[in-house]
N, C-alpha and C positions, 0 to 999 in steps of 0.2 A: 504494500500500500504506500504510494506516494502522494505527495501534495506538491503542488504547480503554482507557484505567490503569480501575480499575473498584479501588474498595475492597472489604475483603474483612476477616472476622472471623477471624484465623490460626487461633482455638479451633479453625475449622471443615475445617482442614487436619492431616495427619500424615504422617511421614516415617519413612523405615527403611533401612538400608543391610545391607552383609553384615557378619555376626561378625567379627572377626580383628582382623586388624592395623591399628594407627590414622594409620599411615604408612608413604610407600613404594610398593612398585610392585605389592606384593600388595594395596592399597588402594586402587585408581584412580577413587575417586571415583562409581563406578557407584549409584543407588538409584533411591528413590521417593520422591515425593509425590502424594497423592490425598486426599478429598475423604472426611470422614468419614461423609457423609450419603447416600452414593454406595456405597461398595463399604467391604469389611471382609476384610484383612490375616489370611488365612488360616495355619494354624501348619505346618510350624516357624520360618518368616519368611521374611526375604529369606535366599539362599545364595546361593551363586556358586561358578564355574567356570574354570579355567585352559582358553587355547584354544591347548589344545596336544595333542598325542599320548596326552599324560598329565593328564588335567583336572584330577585331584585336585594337581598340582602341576607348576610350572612347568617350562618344560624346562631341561636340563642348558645352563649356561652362557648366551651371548645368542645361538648358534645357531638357538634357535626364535623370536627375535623377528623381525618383517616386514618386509620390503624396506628394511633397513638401519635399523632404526630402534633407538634402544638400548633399548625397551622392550619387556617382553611382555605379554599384553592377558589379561583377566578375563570374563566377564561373567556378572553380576546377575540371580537370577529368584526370582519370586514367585508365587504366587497368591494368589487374592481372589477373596470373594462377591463378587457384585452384587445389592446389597439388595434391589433392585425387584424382582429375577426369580429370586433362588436360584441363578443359575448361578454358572459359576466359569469366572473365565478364568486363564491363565499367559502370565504378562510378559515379556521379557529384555528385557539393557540391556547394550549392550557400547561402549564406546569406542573406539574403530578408527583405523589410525593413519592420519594426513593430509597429513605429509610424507614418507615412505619414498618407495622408486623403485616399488615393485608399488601403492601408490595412487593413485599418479599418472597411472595408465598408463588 
């Protein structure tokens, strides 16, 4: 397995995450990056999702966090043209946890 560093014109790059909070566990880091020349960042933007019972918001206490983990999980979506073709696709983006006892399994 090899890796190929390849420079790159950042202008030709953009990034976008969800609204809210700029820290913290309602924050976790979830987005995007893509290719300006490639696809285009459909409105109302990126949003995101609590993955719980309750999406619009976290669950009560750390009761709904996964297999012992002291956090609880988000995930990130979007849509996007794709220049070439008109279509549209829809992204998620979740960070899932990797030490709890239920991911291990």
């Amino acid at each position: 397995f090899g890796v190929e560093l390849v420079s790159c014109d950042p202008g030709a790059w953009a990034a976008a995450g969800p609204e809210g909070p700029s820290d913290g566990q309602a924050r976790d880091g979830n987005g995007f990056i893509w290719r300006r020349d490639r696809v285009r960042l459909l409105a109302p933007g990126v949003r995101s999702f609590w993955l719980s019972d309750t999406p619009d918001r976290p669950w009560a206490g750390l009761a709904g966090a996964w297999g012992g983990s002291r956090y609880q999980r988000t995930c990130a979506f979007a849509t996007f043209q794709v220049l070439a073709t008109g279509s549209h696709v829809t992204v998620f983006c979740a960070h899932f946890d990797h030490a709890g006892s239920d991911s291990l399994q």
